[in-house]
C-alpha positions in Angstrom: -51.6 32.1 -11.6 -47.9 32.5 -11.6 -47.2 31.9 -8.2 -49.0 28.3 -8.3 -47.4 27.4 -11.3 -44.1 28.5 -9.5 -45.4 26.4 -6.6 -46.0 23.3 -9.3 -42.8 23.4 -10.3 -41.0 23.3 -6.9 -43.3 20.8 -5.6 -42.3 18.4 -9.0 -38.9 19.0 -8.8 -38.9 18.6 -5.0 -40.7 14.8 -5.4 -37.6 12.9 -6.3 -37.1 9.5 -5.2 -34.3 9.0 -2.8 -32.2 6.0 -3.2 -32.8 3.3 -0.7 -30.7 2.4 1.6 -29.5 -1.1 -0.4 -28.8 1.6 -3.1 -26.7 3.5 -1.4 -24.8 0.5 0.9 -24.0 -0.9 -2.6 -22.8 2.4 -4.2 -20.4 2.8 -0.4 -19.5 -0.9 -0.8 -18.0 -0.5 -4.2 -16.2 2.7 -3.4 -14.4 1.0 -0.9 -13.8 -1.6 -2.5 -12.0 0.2 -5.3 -10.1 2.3 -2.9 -9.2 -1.0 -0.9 -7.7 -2.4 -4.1 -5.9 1.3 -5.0 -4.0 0.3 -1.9 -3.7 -2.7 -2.5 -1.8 -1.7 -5.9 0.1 1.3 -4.3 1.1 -1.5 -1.2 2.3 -3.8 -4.1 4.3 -1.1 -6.3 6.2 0.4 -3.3 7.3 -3.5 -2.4 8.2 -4.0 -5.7 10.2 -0.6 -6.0 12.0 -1.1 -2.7 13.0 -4.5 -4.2 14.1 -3.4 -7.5 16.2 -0.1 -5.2 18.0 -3.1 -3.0 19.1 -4.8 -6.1 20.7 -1.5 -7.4 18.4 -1.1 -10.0 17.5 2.7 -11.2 13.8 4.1 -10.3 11.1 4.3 -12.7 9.5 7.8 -12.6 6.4 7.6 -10.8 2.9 7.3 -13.0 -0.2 9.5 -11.6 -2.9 7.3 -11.1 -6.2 8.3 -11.4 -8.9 7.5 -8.8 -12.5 7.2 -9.4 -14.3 10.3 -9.6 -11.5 11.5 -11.5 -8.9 12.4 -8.6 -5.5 12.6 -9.0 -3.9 11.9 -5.7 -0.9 13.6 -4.2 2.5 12.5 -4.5 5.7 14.3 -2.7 7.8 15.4 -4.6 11.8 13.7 -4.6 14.8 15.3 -4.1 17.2 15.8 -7.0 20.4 13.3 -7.3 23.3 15.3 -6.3 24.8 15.2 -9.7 21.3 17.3 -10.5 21.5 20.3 -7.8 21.2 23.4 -9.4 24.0 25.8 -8.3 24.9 29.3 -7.8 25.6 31.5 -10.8 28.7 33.2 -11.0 28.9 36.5 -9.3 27.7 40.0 -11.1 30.7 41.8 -12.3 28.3 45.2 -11.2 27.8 46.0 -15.4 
């Protein structure tokens, strides 16, 4: 008796409709779209901060963006200004 209820239960949970395939074109049509206009923004801010560093104007620290599903993407990290580099300590005396 067990093992067919077992049997029920996998069969039941087994029986779930699949998206179609419109479903799923429109779900991989918006993602792209939204990554296409990510890129679009990224494309558009690195313009406008190569702009803004030809005029002689100071950076802006960069913002994480958040993708959809939650992601934060990547960013390389920047060199330190010269004025910023950390230096040596002074040598031990041996104490």
């Amino acid at each position: 008796m067990r093992r067919a209820a077992i049997l029920l239960m996998l069969l039941v949970a087994g029986c779930k409709d699949e998206p179609d395939f419109e479903a799923r074109y429109d779900k991989a049509a918006e993602e792209i779209e939204a990554r296409a206009k990510a890129m679009d923004a990224d494309i558009a801010e690195s313009e406008s901060e190569a702009a803004a560093a030809a005029a002689g104007e100071p950076r802006s620290a960069p913002t994480p963006k958040i993708e959809p599903g939650g992601k934060i993407p990547r960013v390389s990290p920047e060199p330190l200004p010269e004025t910023l580099n950390p230096t040596n300590p002074p040598p031990s005396s041996g104490e």
